[in-house]
C-alpha positions in Angstrom: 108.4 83.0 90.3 109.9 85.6 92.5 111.5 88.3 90.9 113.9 91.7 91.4 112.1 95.2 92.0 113.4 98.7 91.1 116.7 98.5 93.3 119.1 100.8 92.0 120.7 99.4 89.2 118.4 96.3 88.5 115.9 97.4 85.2 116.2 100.1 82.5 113.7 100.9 79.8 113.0 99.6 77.5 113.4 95.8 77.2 111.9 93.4 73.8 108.5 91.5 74.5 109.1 89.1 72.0 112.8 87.4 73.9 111.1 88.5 77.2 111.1 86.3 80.5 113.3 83.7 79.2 114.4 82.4 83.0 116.1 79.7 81.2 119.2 81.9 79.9 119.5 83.4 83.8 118.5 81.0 85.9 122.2 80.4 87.8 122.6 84.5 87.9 118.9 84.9 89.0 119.0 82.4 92.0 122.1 83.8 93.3 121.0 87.3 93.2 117.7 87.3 95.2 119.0 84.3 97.2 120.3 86.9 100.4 118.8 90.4 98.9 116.7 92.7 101.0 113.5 92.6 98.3 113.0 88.4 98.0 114.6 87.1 101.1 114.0 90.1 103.9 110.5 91.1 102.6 108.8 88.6 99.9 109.6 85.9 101.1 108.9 86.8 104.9 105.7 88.2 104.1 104.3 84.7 102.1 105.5 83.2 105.3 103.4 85.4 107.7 100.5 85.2 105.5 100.6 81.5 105.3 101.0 80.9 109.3 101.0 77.1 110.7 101.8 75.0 107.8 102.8 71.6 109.5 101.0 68.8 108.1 99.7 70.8 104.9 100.1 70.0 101.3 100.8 73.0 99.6 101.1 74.0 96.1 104.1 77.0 95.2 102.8 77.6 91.8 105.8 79.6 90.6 108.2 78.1 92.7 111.5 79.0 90.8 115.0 77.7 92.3 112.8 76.4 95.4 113.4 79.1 98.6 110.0 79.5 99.5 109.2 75.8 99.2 112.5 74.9 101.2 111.2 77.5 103.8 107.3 75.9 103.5 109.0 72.5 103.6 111.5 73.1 106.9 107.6 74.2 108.7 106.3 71.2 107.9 104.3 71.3 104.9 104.2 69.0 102.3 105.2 71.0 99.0 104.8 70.5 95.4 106.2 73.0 93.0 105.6 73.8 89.3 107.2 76.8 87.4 107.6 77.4 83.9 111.3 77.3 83.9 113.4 73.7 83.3 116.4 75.5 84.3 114.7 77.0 87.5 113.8 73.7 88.6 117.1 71.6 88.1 117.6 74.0 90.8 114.9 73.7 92.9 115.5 69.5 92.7 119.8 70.3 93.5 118.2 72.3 96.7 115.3 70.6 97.7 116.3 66.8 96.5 113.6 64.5 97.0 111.6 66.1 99.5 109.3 67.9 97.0 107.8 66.9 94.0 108.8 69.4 91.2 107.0 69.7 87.5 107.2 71.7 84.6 104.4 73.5 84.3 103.4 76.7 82.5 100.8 78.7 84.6 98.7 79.0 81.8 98.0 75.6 80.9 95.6 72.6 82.8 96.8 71.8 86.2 98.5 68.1 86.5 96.7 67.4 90.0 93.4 66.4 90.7 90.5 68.5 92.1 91.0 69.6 95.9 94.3 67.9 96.4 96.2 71.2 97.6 94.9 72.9 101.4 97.1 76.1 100.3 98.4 77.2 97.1 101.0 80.3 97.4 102.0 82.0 94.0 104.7 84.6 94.9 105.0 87.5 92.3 104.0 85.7 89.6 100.4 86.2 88.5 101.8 89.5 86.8 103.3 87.6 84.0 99.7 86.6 82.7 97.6 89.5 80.8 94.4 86.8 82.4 94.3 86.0 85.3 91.1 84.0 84.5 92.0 80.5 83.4 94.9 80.4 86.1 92.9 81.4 88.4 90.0 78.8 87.8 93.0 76.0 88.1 94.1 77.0 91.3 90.5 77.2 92.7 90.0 73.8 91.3 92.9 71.8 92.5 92.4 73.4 95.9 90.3 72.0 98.5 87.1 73.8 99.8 88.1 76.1 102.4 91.5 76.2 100.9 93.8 79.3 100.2 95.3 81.3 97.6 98.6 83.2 98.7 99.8 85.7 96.6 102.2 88.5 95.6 102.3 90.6 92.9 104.1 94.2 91.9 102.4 97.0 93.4 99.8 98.6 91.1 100.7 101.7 91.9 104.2 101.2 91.8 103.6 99.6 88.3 101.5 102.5 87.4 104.9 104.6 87.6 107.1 102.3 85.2 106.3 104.0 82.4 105.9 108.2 80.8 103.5 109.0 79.8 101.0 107.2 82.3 99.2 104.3 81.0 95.4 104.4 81.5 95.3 102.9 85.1 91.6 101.5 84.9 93.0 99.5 81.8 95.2 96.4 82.3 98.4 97.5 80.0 101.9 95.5 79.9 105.3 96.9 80.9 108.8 96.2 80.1 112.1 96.5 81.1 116.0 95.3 81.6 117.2 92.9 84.5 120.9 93.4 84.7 122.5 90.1 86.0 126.6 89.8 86.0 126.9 92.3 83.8 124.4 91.2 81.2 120.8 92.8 80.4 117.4 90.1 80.1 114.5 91.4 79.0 111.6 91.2 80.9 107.7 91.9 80.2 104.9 91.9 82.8 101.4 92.8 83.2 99.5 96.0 85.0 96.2 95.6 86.4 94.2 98.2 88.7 93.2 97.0 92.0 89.8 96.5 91.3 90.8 94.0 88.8 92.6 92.3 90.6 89.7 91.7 93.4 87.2 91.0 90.7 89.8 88.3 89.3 89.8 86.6 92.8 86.2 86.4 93.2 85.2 85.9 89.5 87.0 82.8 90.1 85.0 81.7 93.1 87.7 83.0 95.9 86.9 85.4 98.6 89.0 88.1 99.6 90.3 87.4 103.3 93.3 89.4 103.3 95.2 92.3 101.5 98.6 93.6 103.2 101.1 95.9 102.2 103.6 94.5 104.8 107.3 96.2 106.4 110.3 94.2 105.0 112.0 92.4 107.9 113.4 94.4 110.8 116.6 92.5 110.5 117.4 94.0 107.0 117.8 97.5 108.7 121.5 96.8 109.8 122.0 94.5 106.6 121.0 96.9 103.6 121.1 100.8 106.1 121.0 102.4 102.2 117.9 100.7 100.6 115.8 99.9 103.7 114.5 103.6 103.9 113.0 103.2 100.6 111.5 100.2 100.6 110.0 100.8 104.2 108.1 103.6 103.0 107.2 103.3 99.4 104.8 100.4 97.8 106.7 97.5 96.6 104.4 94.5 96.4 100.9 93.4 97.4 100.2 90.4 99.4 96.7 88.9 98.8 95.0 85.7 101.1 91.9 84.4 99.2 89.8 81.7 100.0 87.8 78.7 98.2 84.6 78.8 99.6 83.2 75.6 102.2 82.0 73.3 99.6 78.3 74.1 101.3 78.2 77.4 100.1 81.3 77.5 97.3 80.9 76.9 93.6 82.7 75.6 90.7 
């Protein structure tokens, strides 16, 4: 699922864990907001494109998928897309923007996968694996629905970004949760993810029988200079998000 960042006006401490993340009660606001914004469509969403490459003639899995942009922009390359997200209200629009041309399921992340093993050549999860404290059992889905040599695309907040969220500094070795406020039209949502250092991160990946291939801390999109002059600066310069590209093993040397 993608999500807003820290552009000026979008969160404010504190927000409450327990009515956190309900994408259900925004979902109309939510699309329309990061549909055209510099964060998801000149720099997220670019990126997951860049990493992923030549996608013609793959089946992918967006595991997160949300209202459907990255999917649409997978599916006009020539991929063959599935999409799952947690949301009901996400997907109704996903289906009113993609129609029939992807298969679309409700799905939370940290349940069993519907799909058999190796039926995916990609999967691309952008900025979503920080909503789970584990990234174990997700993980260990995505590896097994994938096919061997397969990938693993994914965003996720900065760590060190995240580190800065809240005062006084959580321990940054430990994986620690942080909340805040979405402002959409006017009306605040509460919204709860999960911190992890670096290192965890990694060791997630390859605990889960992936191999680190890439990590990229990419520019946003030239184009966005002229489009957003006041917030390109910042997010040109300062962490945002981390891209990762992992890899399933050749079934020769991989493992289950």
């Amino acid at each position: 699922m993608e999500h807003l960042t820290d552009v000026p006006g979008s969160f404010a401490q504190p927000a409450d864990p327990a009515r956190a993340n309900d994408y259900d009660s925004f979902a109309e606001a939510y699309a329309a907001e990061t549909e055209n914004n510099l964060v998801n469509a000149y720099y997220a969403r670019p990126a997951m494109l860049a990493l992923a490459g030549d996608v013609a003639g793959r089946r992918i899995l967006d595991a997160g998928c949300g209202a459907g942009p990255l999917s649409a922009a997978l599916r006009d390359r020539g991929a063959v897309v599935t999409g799952i997200d947690a949301s009901a209200g996400m997907l109704a629009l996903a289906r009113r923007r993609l129609g029939d041309d992807v298969a679309l399921h409700v799905v939370d992340l940290g349940d069993r996968l519907p799909f058999d093993d190796d039926t995916f050549d990609d999967v691309v999860a952008s900025l979503v694996l920080h909503y789970l404290e584990d990234w174990g059992p997700t993980l260990a889905e995505l590896r097994r629905v994938l096919r061997p040599g397969g990938r693993l695309i994914a965003s996720v907040d900065h760590p060190f970004v995240a580190y800065t969220f809240q005062e006084p500094r959580p321990d940054y070795s430990a994986t620690t949760s942080y909340t805040f406020d979405w402002t959409l039209n006017g009306r605040s949502f509460p919204m709860r993810f999960w911190r992890k250092p670096l290192h965890a991160m990694t060791d997630a990946f390859t605990a889960a029988g992936f191999r680190l291939a890439v990590i990229s801390e990419p520019q946003p999109d030239p184009a966005a200079r002229e489009l957003f002059p006041d917030d390109f600066p910042d997010l040109s310069t300062k962490p945002c998000f981390l891209f990762f590209v992992v890899e399933a093993p050749p079934s020769a040397t991989g493992s289950r």
